[in-house]
C-alpha positions in Angstrom: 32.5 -22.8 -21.5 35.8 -21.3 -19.7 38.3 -18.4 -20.8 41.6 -18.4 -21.5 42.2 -18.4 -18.0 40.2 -21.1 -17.3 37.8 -19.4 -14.9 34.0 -20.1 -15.9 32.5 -17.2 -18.3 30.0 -15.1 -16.2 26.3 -15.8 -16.8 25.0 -12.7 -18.5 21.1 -11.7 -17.2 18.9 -11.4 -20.2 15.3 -9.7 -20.2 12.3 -11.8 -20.8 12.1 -11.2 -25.0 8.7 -12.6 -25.5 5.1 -11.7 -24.7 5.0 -15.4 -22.7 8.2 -14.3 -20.9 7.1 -10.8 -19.8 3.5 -12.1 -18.8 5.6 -15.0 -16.8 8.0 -12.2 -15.2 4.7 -9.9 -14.1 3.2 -13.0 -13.1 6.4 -13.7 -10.6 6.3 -10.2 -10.0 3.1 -10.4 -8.9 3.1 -12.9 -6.3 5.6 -11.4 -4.8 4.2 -7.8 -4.4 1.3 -9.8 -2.6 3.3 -11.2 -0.3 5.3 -8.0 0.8 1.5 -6.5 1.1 0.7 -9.3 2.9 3.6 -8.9 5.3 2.9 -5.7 6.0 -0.9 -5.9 6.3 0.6 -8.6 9.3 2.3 -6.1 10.9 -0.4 -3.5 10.4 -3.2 -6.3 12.6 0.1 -7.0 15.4 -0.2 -3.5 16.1 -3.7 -2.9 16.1 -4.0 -6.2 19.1 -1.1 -4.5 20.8 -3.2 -1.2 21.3 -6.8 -3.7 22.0 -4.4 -5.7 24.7 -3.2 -2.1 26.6 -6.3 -0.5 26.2 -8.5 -4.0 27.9 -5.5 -4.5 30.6 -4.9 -1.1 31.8 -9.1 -0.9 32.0 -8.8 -3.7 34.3 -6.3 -2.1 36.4 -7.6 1.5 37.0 -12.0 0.6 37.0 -11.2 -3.0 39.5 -10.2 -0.8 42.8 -10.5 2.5 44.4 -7.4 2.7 44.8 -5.7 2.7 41.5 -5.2 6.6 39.8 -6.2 7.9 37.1 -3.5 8.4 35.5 -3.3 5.0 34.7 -6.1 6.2 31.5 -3.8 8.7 31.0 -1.1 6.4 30.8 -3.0 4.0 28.2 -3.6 7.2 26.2 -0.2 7.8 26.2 1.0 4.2 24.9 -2.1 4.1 22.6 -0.8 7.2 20.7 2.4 5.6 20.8 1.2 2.5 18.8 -0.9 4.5 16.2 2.0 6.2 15.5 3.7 3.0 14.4 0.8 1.8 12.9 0.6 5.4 10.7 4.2 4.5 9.5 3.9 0.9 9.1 0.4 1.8 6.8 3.0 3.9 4.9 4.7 1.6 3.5 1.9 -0.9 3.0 -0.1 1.6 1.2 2.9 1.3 -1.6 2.8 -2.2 -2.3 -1.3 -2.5 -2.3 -0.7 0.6 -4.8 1.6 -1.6 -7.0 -0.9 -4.7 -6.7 -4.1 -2.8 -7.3 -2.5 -0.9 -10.2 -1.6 -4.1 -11.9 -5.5 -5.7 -11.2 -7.1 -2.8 -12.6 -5.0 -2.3 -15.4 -3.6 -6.5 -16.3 -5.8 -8.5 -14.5 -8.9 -7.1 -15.5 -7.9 -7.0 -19.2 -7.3 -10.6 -19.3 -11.0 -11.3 -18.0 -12.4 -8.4 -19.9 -10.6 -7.1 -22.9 -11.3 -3.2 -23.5 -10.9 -1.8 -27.0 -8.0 0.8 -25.9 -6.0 -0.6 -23.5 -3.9 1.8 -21.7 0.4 1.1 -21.5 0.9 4.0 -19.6 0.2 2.8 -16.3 3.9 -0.1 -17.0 5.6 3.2 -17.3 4.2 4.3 -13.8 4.9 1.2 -12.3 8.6 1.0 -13.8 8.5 4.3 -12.4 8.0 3.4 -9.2 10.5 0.6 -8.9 13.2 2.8 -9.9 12.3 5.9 -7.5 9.6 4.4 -4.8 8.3 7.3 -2.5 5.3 7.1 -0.3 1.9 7.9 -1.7 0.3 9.4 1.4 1.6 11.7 4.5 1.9 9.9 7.9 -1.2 12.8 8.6 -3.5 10.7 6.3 -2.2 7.7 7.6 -3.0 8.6 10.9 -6.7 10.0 9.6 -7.0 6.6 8.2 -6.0 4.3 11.2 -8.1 6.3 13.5 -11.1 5.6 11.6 -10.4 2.5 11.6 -9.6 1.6 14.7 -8.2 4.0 17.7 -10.6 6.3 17.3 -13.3 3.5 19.4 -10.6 2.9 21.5 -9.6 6.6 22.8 -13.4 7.2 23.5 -13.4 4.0 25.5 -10.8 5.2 27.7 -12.4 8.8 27.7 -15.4 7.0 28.9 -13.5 5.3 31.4 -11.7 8.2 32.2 -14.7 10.7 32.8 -16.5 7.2 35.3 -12.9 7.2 37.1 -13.3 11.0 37.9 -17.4 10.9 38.7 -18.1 7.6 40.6 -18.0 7.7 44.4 -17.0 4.2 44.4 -14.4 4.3 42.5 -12.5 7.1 44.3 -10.4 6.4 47.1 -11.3 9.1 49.7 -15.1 8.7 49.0 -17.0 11.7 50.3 -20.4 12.0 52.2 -22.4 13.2 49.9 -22.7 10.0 47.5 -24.3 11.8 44.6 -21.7 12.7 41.3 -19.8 15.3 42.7 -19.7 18.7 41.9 -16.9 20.6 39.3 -14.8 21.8 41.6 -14.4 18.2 43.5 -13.8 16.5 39.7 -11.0 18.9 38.8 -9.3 18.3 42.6 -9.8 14.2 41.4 -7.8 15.1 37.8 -5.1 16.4 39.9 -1.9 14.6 38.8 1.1 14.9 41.0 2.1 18.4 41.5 -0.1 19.3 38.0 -3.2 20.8 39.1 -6.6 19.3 37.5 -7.5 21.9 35.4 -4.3 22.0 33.8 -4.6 18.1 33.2 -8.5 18.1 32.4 -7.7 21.1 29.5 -4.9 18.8 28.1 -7.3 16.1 27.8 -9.9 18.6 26.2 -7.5 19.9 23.6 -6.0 16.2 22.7 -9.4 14.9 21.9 -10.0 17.8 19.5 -6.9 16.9 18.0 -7.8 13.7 17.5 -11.7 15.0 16.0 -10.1 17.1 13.9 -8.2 14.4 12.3 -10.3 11.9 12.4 -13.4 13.9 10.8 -11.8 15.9 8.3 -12.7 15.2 4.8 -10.6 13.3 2.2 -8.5 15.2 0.0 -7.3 12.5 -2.1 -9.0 11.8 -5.8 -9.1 8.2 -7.4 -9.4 4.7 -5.9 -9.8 6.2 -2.6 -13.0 8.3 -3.1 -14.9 5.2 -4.0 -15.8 2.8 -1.3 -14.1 1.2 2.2 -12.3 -1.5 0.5 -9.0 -0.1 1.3 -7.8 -0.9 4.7 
């Protein structure tokens, strides 16, 4: 059909206006929630390998000769905190579409295998909710609690480990001394030296991060619901 004018008469978008139609639309919906989950999830795993990758290659560097410092360690630290700090953000914003999926399997999904008496509507309004105003559902602090229990957490202790055997082995120090026992305090803060920073100064930095990170990574969860229950959630 054409206007006056000739021109073709816009298509007008019409809402689904049967039960078959809305279940079809959530249906659609749902797929492609998984998918931008999915994607994300990706992204959370590229990450992840990124960190593994600097943490095994910058191992090989500074434990394979005498000669390499030890700030190399200090250097993966640095570029490991980097990446969970991507990771924290990129968990962000897949925490909102697992939200969206889980909310429609516990409150669709698993009506349609088992029926309750009462079904609850409230949680369409939530989602609707959410598509018109979408916000984050958790700090970048819990995501960061979350990815280094995960997963950095084992890695910075690696390199602390690695650190620490840089530091106290003979044979991995590049002036080795005579006395081939460990060596005493004062001789492991003169190895910590970095550059014109003096070694206590770098081993109290190094002191102080990893509390940091124990703090974060031990504190207990302050969030109620789904996430109380379980490891499921990545």
């Amino acid at each position: 059909m054409t206007d006056m004018l000739g021109a073709p008469e816009p298509h007008q978008l019409t809402l689904p206006a049967s039960p078959a139609e809305r279940t079809n639309a959530l249906i659609h919906y749902y797929r492609a929630e998984i998918g931008r989950m999915a994607s994300w999830r990706d992204r959370i795993d590229r990450t992840s390998n990124w960190a593994i990758t600097v943490v095994a290659a910058l191992l090989s560097v500074s434990l394979s000769t005498p000669d390499s410092h030890h700030g190399v360690l200090l250097f993966a630290m640095l570029l490991v905190s980097l990446l969970l700090l991507v990771e924290a953000r990129r968990y962000r914003f897949f925490d909102v579409y697992r939200a969206r999926v889980r909310l429609m399997e516990r409150q669709y999904f698993a009506q349609v295998l088992v029926p309750s008496q009462k079904p609850d509507l409230a949680w369409t309004r939530a989602l609707a909710a959410d598509l018109l105003a979408p916000r984050f559902l958790i700090s970048l602090s819990s995501a960061l609690t979350r990815r280094l229990r995960r997963n950095y957490i084992w890695m910075y202790l690696i390199l602390l480990l690695a650190w620490v055997v840089k530091l106290t082995s003979v044979k991995l120090q590049a002036e080795s001394p005579t006395d081939s026992r460990l060596q005493p305090l004062y001789r492991l803060l003169a190895n910590a030296a970095l550059g014109p920073v003096a070694g206590w100064v770098v081993v109290l930095t190094i002191v102080v991060f990893y509390l940091w990170l124990a703090y974060f990574t031990l504190r207990p969860r302050r969030r109620a619901g789904e996430m109380l229950h379980g490891d499921v959630h990545v």
